[in-house]
Each structure stands twice: as C-alpha cells, then as structure tokens.
N, C-alpha and C positions, 0 to 999 in steps of 0.2 A: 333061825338061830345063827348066829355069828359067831367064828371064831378068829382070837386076833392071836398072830403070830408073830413073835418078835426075831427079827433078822438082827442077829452083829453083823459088822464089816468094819476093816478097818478104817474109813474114814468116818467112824463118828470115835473114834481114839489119835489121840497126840500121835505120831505113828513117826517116828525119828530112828535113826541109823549112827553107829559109833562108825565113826573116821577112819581109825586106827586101834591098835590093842591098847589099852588099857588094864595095866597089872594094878590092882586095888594094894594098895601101901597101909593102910589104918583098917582099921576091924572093921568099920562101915562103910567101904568101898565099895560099888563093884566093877566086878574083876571082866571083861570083857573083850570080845576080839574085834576087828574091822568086820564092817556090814553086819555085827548085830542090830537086830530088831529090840527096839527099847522104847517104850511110854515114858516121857517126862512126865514128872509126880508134882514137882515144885522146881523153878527156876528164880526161887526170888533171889539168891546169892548170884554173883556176878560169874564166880570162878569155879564152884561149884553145883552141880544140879542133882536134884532126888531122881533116882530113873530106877524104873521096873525092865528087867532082861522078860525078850516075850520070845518062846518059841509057840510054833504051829499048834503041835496038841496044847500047852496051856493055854493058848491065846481061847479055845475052843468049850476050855474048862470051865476055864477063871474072868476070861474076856481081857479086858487090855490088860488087868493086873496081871502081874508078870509072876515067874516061880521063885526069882531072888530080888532084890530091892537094895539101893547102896547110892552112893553119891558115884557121881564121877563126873571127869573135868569137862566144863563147858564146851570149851574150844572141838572136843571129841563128838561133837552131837551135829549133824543137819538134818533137817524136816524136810519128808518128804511127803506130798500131797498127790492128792488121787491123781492118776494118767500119768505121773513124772516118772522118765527112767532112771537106774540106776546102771553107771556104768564103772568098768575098775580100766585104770590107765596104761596100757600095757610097755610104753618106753616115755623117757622123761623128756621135756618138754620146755624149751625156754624161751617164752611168749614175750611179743613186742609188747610194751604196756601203750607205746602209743597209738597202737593196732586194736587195744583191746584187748590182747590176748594174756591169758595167764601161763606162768610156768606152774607146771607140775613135776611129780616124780613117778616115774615107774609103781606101779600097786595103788596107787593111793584112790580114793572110792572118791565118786564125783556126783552131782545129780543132775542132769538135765534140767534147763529150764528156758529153751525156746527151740526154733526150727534150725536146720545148718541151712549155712548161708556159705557159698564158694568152699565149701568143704572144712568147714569149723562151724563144731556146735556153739549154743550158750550153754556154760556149765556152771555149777555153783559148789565150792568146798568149804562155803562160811564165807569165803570170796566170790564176786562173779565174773566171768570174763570170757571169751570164746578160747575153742581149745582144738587141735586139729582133731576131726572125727575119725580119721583112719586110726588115731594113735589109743583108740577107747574100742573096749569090749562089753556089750551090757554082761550084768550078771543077773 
C-alpha cells in the first residue's frame, strides 16, 4: 500500500514581494506594506495587477491564496525565485550607470540576483544593476 503525500512550497506559487507601501485609494485595492509576501492573481493590465497578501499561517491554510485579494500598482511587485536573497538598503546610493551600478535610496527592498564581484552585488528593484554590498542588510 502506498501513500501519497502532497508537499506545498513556495516555489510551485508566483511568490513576489511589494517594494514599497502601498495605501489602497479605491474599494479594490490592496493596501500593503514594503516586503509583503503577495501571489500575483492576474497581470494582464500594465499598471495594475490582481494580488493575494500571503502571511505564514494562511499560506499554510489556504496555500498561495492569500487572506485579502485587491489590485495594486505594478511598478510595486518583484519576483522572487527560489535561492534569491532579499536584502533592504541601509544608506542611499548614487551608482555610476557607466559602471553598471544603480542608485538606490536608504530602506528601499532589493533582490539579489548574482555573485558580488569587487564588493558590489547584482541586485534587481524592477531595474538591474550592481549595488555596493556593504551598503545592504538581508532581511
């Protein structure tokens, strides 16, 4: 006799992070802070996306459906994939662009997405570019 047991994990769910706060302005918003955990629902609109808010116990419940559901602004969303860190920026930053590097600002939530090379990650906030790794704290 066999029995089959079904595992969640986050990576078989859209598994994305808000940027920034997000105050929901229309009745079908939602309302959000920086480094929420959020399932994208629907991105068919440009400027708009459907997203589920996931904490820990619902994710556990409910699975990627989240406990509130609401649009919020595009630009507020990056996807993060399995192994990728997540770091917040702890002073602002004003990167050579012909270096590669981007500028950032103090708080603003970043994601890893290569090795540091001379002491600058590759990071990505919707933009990619290297960023000095002393000036990042994971969270």
């Amino acid at each position: 006799m066999f029995v089959l047991i079904r595992v969640k994990s986050f990576s078989q769910c859209h598994y994305s992070l808000s940027l920034y706060r997000f105050k929901a302005v229309e009745k079908d918003d939602l309302d959000v802070h920086a480094v929420d955990c959020i399932t994208v629902m629907d991105d068919s609109n440009e400027a708009r996306w459907r997203a589920s808010l996931i904490s820990v116990s619902s994710y556990y419940s409910q699975g990627c459906q989240g406990e509130r559901t609401g649009f919020i602004s595009a630009n507020n969303i990056i996807r993060v994939r399995a192994g990728e860190r997540v770091y917040k920026v702890t002073r602002s930053f004003v990167g050579n662009k012909e270096m590669g590097q981007i500028t950032l600002k103090k708080d603003q939530t970043v994601v890893k997405k290569g090795e540091e090379v001379d002491g600058y990650l590759k990071v990505s906030t919707g933009q990619l570019g290297f960023f000095s790794a002393n000036l990042l704290s994971e969270i």
